[in-house]
C-alpha positions in Angstrom: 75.2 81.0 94.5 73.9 78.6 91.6 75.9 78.5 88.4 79.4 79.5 88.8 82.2 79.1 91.5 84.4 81.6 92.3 87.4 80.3 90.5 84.8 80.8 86.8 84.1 84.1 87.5 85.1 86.8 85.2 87.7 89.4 87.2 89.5 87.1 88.9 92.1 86.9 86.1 93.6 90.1 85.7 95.4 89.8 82.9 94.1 91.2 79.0 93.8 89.9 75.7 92.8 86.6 73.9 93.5 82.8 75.3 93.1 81.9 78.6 93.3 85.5 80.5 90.7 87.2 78.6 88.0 88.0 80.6 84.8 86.3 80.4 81.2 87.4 80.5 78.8 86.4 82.3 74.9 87.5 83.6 74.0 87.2 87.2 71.3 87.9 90.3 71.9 90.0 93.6 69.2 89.3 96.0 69.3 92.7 98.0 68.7 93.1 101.6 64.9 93.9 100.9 64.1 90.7 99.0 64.3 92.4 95.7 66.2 90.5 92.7 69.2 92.7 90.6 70.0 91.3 87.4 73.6 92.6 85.6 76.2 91.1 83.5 79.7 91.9 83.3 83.0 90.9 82.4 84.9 91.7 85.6 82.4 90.4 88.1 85.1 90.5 91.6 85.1 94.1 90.8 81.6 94.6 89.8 80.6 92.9 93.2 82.7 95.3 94.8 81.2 98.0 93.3 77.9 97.2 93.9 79.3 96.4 97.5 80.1 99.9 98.1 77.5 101.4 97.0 79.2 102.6 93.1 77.4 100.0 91.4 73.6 100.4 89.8 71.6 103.0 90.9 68.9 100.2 91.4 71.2 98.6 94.4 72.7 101.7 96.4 70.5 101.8 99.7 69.4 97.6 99.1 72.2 96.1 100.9 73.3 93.8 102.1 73.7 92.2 98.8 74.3 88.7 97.7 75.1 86.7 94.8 72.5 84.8 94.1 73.2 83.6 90.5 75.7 83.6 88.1 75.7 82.5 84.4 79.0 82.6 81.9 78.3 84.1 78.8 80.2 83.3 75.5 80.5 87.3 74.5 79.2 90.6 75.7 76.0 90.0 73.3 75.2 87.1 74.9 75.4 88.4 78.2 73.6 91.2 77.1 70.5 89.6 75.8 70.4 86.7 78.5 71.0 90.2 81.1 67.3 91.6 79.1 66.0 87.7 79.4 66.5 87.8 82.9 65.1 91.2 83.6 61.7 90.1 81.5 61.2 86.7 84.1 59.2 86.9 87.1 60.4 87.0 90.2 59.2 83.0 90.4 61.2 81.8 87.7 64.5 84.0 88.9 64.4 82.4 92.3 63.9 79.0 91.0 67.1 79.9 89.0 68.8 80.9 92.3 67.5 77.6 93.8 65.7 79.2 96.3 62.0 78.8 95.4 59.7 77.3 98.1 
């Protein structure tokens, strides 16, 4: 995964409200079990992956697994994550796996 560590992600902080708990956004890339790229964003990304995991996440991802984080980016706010989600989505597929560090 290319941008964040576990430890950054948004979800892995539980706890609500402003200061050092509040949960951050962020934008990132599943590469899917058929070579296909997902882009989301979210602001609780352990449980996000988890949904996604089990098949609860996007529609676009149930029946694609195994899935992997490929790329993950924090956002300031849920508009940035938003419009860097759209940027993402509007790439292609050449620029998103040189983001993911994996282009040959």
């Amino acid at each position: 995964m290319v941008g964040c560590t576990m430890h950054d992600l948004p979800g892995n902080d539980k706890r609500r409200g402003k200061g050092a708990g509040e949960a951050r956004w962020c934008v990132y890339l599943l590469l899917c079990g058929d070579g296909s790229l997902y882009a989301g964003s979210t602001n609780q990304l352990g449980a996000r992956l988890s949904k996604h995991g089990r098949g609860r996440g996007a529609r676009y991802t149930r029946g694609r697994g195994p899935l992997a984080l490929a790329f993950c980016e924090p956002a300031p706010d849920r508009g940035a994550a938003l419009r860097r989600e759209r940027e993402l989505k509007r790439l292609p597929r050449a620029h998103k796996l040189a983001l993911c560090g994996r282009l040959r």
